[in-house]
C-alpha positions in Angstrom: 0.5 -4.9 -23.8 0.7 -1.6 -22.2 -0.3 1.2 -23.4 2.1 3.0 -21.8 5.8 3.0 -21.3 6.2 4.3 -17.8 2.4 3.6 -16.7 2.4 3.0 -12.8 -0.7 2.1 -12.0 -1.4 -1.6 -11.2 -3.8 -3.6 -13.7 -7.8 -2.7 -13.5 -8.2 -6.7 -12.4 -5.8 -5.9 -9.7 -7.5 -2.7 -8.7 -10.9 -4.8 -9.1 -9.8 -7.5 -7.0 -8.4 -5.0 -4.2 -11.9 -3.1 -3.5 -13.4 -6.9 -4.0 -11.4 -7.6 -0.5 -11.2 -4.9 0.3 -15.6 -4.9 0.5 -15.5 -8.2 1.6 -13.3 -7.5 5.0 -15.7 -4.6 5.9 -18.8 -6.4 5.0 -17.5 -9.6 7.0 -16.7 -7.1 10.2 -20.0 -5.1 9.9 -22.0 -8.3 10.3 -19.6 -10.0 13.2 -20.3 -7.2 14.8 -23.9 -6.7 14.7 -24.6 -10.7 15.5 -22.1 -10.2 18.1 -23.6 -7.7 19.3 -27.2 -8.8 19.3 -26.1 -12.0 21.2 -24.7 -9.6 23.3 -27.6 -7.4 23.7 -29.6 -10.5 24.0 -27.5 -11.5 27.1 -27.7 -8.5 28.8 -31.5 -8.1 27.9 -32.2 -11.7 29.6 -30.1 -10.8 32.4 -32.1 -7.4 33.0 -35.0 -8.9 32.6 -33.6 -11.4 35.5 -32.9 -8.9 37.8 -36.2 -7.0 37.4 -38.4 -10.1 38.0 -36.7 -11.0 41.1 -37.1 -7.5 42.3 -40.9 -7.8 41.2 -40.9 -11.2 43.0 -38.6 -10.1 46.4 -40.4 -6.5 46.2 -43.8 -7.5 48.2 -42.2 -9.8 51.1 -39.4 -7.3 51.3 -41.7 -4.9 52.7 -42.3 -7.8 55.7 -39.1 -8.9 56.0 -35.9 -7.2 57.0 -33.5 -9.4 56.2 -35.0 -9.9 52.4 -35.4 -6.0 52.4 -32.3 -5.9 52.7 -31.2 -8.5 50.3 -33.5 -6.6 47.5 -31.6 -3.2 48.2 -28.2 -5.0 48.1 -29.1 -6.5 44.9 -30.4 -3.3 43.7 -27.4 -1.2 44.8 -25.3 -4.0 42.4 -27.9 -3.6 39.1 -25.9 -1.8 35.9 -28.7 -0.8 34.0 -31.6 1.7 34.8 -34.7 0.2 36.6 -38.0 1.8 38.0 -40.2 0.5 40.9 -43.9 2.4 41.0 -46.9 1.4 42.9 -50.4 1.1 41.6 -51.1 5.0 41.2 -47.5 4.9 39.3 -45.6 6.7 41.9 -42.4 5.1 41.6 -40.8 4.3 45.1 -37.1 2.9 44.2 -34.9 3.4 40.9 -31.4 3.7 39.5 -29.8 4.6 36.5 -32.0 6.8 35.6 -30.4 10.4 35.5 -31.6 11.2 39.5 -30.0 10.1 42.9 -32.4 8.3 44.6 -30.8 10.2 48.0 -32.0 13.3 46.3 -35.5 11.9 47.1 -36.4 11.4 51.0 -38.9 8.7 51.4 -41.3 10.8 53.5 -41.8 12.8 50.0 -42.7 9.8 48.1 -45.0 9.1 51.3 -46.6 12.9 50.9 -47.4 12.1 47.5 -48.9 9.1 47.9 -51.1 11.1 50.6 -52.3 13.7 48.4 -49.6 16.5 49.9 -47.7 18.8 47.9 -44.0 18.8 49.1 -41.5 21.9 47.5 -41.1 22.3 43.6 -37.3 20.9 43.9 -38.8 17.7 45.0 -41.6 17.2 42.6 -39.5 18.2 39.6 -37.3 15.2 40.8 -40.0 12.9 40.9 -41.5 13.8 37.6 -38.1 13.2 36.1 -37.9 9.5 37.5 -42.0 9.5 36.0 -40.6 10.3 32.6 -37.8 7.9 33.0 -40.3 5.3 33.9 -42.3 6.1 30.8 -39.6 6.2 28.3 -38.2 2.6 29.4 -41.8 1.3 28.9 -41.3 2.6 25.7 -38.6 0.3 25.1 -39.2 -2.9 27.1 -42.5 -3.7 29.0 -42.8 -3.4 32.3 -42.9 -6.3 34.6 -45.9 -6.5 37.2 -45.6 -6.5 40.6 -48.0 -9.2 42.5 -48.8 -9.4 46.1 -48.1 -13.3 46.4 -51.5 -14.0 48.6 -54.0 -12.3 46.9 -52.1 -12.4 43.0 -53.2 -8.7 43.0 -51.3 -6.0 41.1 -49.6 -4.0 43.6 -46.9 -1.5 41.0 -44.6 -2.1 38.1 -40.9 -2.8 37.4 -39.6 -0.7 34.6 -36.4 -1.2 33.3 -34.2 -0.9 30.5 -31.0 -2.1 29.1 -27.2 -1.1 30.1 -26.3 2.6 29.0 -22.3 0.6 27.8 -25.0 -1.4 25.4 -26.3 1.3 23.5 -23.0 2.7 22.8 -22.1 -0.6 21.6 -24.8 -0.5 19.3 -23.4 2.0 17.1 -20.1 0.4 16.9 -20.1 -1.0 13.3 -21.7 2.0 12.0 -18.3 3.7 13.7 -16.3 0.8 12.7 -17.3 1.0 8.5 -16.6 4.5 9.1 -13.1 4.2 10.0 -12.4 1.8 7.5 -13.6 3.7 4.8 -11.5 6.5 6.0 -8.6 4.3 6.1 -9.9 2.9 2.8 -9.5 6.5 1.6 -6.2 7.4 2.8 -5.0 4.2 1.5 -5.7 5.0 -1.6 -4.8 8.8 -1.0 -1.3 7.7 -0.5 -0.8 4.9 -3.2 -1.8 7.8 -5.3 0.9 10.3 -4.0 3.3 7.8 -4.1 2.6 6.9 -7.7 3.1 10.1 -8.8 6.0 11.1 -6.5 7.0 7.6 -8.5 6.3 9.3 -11.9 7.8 12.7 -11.1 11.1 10.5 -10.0 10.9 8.5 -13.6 10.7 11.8 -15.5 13.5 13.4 -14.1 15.3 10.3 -14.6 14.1 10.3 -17.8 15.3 13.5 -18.8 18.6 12.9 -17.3 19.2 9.5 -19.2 18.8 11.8 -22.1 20.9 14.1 -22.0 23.7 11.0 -20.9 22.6 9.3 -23.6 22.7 12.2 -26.5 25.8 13.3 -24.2 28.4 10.8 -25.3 28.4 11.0 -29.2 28.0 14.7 -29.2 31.1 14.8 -27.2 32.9 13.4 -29.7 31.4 14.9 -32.7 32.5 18.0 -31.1 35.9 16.6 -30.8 36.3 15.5 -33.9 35.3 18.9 -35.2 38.0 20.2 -33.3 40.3 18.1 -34.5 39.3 19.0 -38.1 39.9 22.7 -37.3 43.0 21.9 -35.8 44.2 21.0 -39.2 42.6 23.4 -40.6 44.5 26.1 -38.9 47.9 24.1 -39.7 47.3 24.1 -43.3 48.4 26.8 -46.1 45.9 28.9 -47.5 44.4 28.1 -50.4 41.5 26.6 -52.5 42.0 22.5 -51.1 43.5 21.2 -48.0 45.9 19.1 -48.0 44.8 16.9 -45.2 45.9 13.0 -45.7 42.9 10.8 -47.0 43.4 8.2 -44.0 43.0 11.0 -41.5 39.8 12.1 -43.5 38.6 8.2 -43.7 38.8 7.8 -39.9 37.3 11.1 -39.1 34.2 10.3 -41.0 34.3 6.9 -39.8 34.2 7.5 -36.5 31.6 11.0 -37.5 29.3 8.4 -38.7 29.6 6.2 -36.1 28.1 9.0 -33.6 25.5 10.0 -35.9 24.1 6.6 -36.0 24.5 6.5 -32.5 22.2 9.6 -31.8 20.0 8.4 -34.4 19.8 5.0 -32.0 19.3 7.4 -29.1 16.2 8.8 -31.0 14.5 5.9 -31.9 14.5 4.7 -28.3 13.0 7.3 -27.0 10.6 7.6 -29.3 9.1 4.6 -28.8 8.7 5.8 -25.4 4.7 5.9 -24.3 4.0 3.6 -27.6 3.9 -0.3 -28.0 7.0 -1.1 -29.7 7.3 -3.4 -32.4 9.0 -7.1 -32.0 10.5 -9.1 -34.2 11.9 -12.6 -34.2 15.9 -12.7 -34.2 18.6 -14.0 -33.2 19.6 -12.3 -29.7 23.6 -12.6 -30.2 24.7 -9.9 -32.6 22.4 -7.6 -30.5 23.8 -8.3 -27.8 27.6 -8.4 -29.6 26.4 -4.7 -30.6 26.1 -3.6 -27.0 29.1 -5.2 -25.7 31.3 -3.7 -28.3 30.0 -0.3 -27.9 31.2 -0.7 -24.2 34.9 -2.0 -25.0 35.5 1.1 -27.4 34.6 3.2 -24.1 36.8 1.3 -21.7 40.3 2.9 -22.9 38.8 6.1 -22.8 37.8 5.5 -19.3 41.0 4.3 -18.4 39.7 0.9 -17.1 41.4 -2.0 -16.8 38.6 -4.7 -17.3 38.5 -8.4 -18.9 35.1 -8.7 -20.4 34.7 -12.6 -21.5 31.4 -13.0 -23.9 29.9 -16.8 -24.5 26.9 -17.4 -27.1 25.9 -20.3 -27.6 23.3 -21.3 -29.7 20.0 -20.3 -29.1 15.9 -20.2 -31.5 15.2 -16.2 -32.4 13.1 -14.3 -29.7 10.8 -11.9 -30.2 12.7 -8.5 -29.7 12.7 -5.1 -30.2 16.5 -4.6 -31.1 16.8 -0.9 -30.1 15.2 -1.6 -26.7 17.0 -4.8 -26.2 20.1 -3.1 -26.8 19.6 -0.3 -24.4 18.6 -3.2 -21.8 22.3 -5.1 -22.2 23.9 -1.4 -22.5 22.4 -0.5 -18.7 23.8 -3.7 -17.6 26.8 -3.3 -18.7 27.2 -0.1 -17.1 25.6 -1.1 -13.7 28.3 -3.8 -13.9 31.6 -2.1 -14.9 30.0 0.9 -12.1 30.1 -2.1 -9.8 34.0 -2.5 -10.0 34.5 1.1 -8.7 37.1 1.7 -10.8 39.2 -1.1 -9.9 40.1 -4.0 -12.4 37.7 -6.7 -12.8 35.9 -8.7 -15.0 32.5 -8.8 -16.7 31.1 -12.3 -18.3 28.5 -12.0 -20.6 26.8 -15.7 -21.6 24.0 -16.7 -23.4 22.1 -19.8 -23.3 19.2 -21.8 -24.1 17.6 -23.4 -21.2 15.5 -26.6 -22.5 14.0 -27.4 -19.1 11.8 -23.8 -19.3 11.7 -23.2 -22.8 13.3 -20.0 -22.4 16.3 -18.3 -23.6 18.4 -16.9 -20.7 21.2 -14.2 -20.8 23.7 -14.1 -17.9 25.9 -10.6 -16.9 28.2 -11.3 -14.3 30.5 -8.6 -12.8 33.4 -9.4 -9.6 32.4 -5.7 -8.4 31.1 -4.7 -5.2 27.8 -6.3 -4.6 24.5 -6.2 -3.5 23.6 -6.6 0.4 19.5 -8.5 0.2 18.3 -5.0 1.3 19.7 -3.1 -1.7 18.6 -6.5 -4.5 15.2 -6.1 -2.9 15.1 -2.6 -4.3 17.3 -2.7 -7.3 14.6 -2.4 -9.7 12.6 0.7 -7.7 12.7 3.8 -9.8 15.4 6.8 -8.1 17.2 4.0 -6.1 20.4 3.8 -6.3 24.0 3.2 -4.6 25.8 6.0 -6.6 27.3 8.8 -5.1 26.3 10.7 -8.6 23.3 8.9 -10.2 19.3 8.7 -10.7 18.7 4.6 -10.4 16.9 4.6 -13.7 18.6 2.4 -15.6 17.7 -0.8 -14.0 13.7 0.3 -13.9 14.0 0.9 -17.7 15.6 -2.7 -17.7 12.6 -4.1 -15.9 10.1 -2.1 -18.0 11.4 -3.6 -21.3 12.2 -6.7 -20.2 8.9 -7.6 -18.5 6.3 -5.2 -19.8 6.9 -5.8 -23.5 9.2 -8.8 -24.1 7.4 -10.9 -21.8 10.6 -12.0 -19.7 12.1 -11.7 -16.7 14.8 -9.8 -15.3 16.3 -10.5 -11.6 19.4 -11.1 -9.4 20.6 -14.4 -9.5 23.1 -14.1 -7.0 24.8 -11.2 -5.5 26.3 -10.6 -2.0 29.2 -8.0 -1.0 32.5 -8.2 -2.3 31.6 -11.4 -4.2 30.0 -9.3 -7.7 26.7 -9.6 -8.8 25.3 -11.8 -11.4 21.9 -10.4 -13.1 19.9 -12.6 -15.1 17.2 -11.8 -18.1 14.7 -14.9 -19.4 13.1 -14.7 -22.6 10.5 -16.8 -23.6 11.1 -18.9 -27.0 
């Protein structure tokens, strides 16, 4: 049961289950990710290693050859990732990638160092840059050898390294569990804001429905007290009134009447944040009750409406009868607000229904309507079609109905201009 009467928050399995797949989504990304990307890194790392052994290969004929010379420094030019050549001492004599424009470098200065000659400052700080380079992709991946073919003698190294696009790919599912647990956050952020924008809405309906509620039979205690003054001022002085006893009877009657009604009014709210009890019973006279209260009110109202009631016979539910009765009463009120005023008809039948063991009332109205959009959120706290209203009666509905009886409440059938017909199951 639960624990309280407007509580909005969704079940702690619900909640559980939520972060569950919630965890499980993120955890199933972060690892597609990372093996995707280690294929992927394992692709390009074969493929760069490709590359740099055929320029260790292709590097000593090159140097003989024009035509391969050139092939090498086509291939080169076409290389995405960084990539070092160096000769024996280590100076390195081709490169890309690497943070320094190998135009930047004549080849007579690599020649000059290789001679022992100094060239300008510019040029060595260049070179040593390409030098670190070198040293830091060792660090990484090892350097392939470059063989003279004849001799198999060590003639420099190829340095290289993986695509820069790779390393930023890298970080991707760090960047990715990131966002979603941002996301995560504001999810949550805003199912939380809209739960208590959702409870601020319920209490101000809540305080409205009261004062409707107390409203009505103070109104006509207050008439009625008027009334008695009325004849109070007609009569002659003196110790006793002489006001007729029938006048008296029906005054106190009705008096009475409005008293218990208030008192009704109090007990429902009071059981307002508390588990109410249920009792087995027999759900026509409570909902007789209701229905009665609602025909005394229609000649006040001036309404011209035909209200056909059909019990048949049904096993006693568990009820609360003050809550059950304020369930029919919104109803009833929803419906005869459906015919706008207009004559119409409201059908009230109750039935048992053998085939789900549950005992189902039926309120029919010919009013209005209900277009899908406006069924979908009938039962939403604040909505409502009204010109002048706070849509709180039908989420009180739902709350009893569902929350504590254990039913069911929902449109059976509605479309507009052809009434609405609203259906609550209880189980037997």
């Amino acid at each position: 049961m639960p624990k309280g009467f407007f509580s909005t928050a969704p079940p702690r399995s619900i909640k559980y289950y939520l972060f569950v797949g919630f965890s499980a989504v993120l955890l199933a990304l972060f690892v597609f990710s990372n093996v995707l990307l280690r294929r992927l890194g394992e692709e390009t790392e074969r493929t760069s290693r490709v590359f740099a052994g055929f320029c260790a290969t292709a590097s000593y004929p090159a140097a003989e050859d024009t035509l391969i010379s050139a092939i090498v420094s086509e291939v080169i030019q076409s290389i995405n990732f960084p990539i070092v050549l160096s000769d024996a001492d280590g100076l390195p004599r081709a490169w890309k990638e690497v943070g320094v424009n190998p135009a930047d470098v004549p080849v007579g200065v690599l020649d000059s160092l290789a001679l022992g000659l100094t060239p300008s400052r510019v040029m060595r700080e260049r070179v040593e840059r390409v030098k670190r380079a070198a040293a830091d992709l060792d660090r990484r991946h090892p350097p392939i050898p470059l063989m003279e073919p004849q001799r198999q003698v060590q003639i420099g190294l190829v340095h290289w390294g993986e695509p820069h696009a790779l390393r930023f790919l890298r970080y991707v599912p760090y960047l990715s569990t990131v966002i979603i647990v941002f996301l995560l956050g504001l999810t949550f952020w805003g199912a939380r804001g809209l739960r208590l924008a959702e409870s601020r809405r319920i209490w101000v309906g809540l305080a409205k429905e009261t004062a409707h509620q107390l409203g009505t039979p103070l109104s006509s205690l207050m008439g009625w007290v008027e009334l008695l003054r009325e004849q109070m001022r007609g009569a002659p002085p003196g110790p006793t009134v002489p006001v007729g006893r029938p006048f008296l009877e029906q005054t106190l009657e009705e008096m009475e009447n409005d008293v218990h009604r208030l008192a009704k009014v109090a007990g429902r709210f009071s059981q307002i944040g508390s588990v109410p009890a249920l009792v087995p019973q027999d759900l026509a006279p409570v909902i007789a009750e209701a229905v009665d209260y609602l025909k005394r009110r229609l000649p006040d109202l001036g309404r011209s409406v035909s209200v056909r009631e059909n019990y048949g016979v049904v096993p006693p539910v568990n009820a609360n009868r003050d809550l059950l009765e304020w369930v029919v009463e919104n109803l009833l009120v929803n419906a005869m607000n459906a015919l706008e005023g207009k004559a119409g008809s409201i059908e009230i039948k109750l039935q048992r229904r053998p085939e789900t063991e549950t005992v189902e009332l039926e309120i029919a109205d010919s009013g209005r309507g209900m277009t899908p959009e406006e069924q979908r959120r009938a039962f939403e706290p604040g909505f409502t079609t009204k010109k002048r209203g706070w849509g709180l009666g039908l989420a009180l509905a739902k709350r009893i109905v569902e929350d504590y009886h254990g039913g069911r409440i929902f449109i059976r059938q509605s479309a507009p201009g052809k009434g609405t017909t609203f259906v609550i199951r209880f189980p037997t």
